[in-house]
C-alpha positions as semicolon CSV with decimal commas, in nm:
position;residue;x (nm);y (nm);z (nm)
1;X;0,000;0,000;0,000
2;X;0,153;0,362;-0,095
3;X;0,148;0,620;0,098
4;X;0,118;0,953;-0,027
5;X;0,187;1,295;0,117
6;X;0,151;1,595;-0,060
7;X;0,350;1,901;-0,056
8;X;0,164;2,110;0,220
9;X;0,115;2,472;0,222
10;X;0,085;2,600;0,620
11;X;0,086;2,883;0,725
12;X;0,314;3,010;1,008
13;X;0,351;3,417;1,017
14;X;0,254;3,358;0,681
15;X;0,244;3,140;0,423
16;X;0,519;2,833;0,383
17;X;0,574;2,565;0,114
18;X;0,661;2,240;0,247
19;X;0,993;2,182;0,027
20;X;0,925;1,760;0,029
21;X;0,672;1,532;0,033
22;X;0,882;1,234;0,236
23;X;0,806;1,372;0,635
24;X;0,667;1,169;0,868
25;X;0,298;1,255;0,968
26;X;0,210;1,235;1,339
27;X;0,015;1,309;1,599
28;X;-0,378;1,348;1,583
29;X;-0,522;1,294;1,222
30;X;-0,872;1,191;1,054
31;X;-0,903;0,925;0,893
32;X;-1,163;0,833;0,590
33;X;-1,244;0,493;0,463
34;X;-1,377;0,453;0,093
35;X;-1,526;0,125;0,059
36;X;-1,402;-0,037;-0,316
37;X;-1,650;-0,259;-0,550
38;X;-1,407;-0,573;-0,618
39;X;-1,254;-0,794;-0,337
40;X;-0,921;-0,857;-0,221
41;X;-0,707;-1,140;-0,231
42;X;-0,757;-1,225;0,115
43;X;-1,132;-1,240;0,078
44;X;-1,237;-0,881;0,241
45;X;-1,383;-0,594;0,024
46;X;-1,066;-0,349;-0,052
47;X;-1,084;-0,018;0,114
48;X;-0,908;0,283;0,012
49;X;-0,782;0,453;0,362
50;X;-0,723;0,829;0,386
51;X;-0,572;1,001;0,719
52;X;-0,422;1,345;0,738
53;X;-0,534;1,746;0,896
54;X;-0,841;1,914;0,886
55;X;-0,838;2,245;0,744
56;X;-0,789;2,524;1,053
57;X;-0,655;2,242;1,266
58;X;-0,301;2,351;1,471
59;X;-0,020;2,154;1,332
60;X;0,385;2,186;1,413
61;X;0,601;2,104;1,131
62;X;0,960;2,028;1,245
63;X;1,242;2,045;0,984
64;X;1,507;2,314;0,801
65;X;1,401;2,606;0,615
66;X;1,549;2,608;0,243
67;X;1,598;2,871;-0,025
68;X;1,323;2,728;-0,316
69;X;1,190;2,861;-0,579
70;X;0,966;3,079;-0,481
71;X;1,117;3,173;-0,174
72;X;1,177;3,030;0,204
73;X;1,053;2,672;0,196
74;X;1,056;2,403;0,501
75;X;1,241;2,071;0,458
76;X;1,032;1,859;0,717
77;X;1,102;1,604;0,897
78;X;0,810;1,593;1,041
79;X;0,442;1,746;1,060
80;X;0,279;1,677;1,355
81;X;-0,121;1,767;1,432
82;X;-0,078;1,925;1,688
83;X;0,049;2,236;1,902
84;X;0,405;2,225;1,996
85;X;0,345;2,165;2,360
86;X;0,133;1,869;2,194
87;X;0,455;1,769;1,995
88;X;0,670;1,783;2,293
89;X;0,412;1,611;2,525
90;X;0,434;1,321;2,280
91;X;0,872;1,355;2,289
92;X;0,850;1,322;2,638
93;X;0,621;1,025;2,650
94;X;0,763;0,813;2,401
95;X;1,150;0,869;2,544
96;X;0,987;0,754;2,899
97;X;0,854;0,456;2,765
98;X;1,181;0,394;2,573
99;X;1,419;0,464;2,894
100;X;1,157;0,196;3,048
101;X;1,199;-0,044;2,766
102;X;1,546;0,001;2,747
103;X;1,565;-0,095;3,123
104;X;1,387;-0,398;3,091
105;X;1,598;-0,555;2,885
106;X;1,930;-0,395;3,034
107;X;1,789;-0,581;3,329
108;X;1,724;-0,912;3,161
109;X;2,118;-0,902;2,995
110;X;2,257;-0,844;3,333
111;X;2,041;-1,152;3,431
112;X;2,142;-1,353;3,144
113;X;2,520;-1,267;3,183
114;X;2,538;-1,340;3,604
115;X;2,384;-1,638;3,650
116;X;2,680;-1,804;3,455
117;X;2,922;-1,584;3,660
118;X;2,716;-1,675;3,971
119;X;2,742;-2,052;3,864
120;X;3,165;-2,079;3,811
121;X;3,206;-1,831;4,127
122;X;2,979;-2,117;4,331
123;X;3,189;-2,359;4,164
124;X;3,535;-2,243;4,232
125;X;3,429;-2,230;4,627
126;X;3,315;-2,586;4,651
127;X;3,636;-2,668;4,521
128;X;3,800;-2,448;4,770
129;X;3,607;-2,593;5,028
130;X;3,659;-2,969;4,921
131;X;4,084;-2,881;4,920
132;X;4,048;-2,710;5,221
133;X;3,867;-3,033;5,408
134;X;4,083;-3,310;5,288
């Protein structure tokens, strides 16, 4: 399925050209089904899906402003729906749950790697202990 996004035109002091059409869209977006007349492969009636803004709604595009051809245009990255202190809500959020993530599985590799360290460091004192005895 091929996702397409258009060149946007926001407007931000005034107008701005969105230099590319490869950002990544984000943040809070309508979507629109279109039903299709034939079937799919898999059985299911094939739907067209359609998500992106609604006219007038607050959006924060996050990229580098570029000389183009008709003046200043913005090289996003990407265009969120969304005020900034939306945007950097949803920052915030997602690094949390990535620091928790991350510490998870730090956790489980420290598990993974002591229990053999554990098991030659029990080893080496029953041997200590058996010398020791005799």
């Amino acid at each position: 399925m091929a996702r397409e996004t258009p060149r946007l035109l926001i407007e931000a002091g005034g107008l701005l050209q969105l230099a590319n059409s490869d950002y990544e869209v984000a943040g809070d977006q309508l979507i629109f089904r279109e039903a299709g007349g034939r079937e799919a492969a898999s059985g299911d009636v094939a739907t067209r899906i359609y998500s992106g803004f609604a006219p007038l709604q607050p959006v924060t595009a996050v990229g580098e402003v570029a000389a183009g051809q008709e003046g200043n245009e913005l090289r996003a990255r990407v265009v969120f729906g969304g005020s900034q202190a939306d945007y950097v809500a949803a920052q915030r959020q997602e690094s949390v749950f990535l620091r928790v993530f991350g510490g998870i599985f730090a956790a489980a590799g420290l598990g993974i790697t002591a229990l053999p360290l554990w098991d030659l460091l029990q080893g080496r004192r029953r041997t200590t202990r058996r010398g020791t005895m005799q």
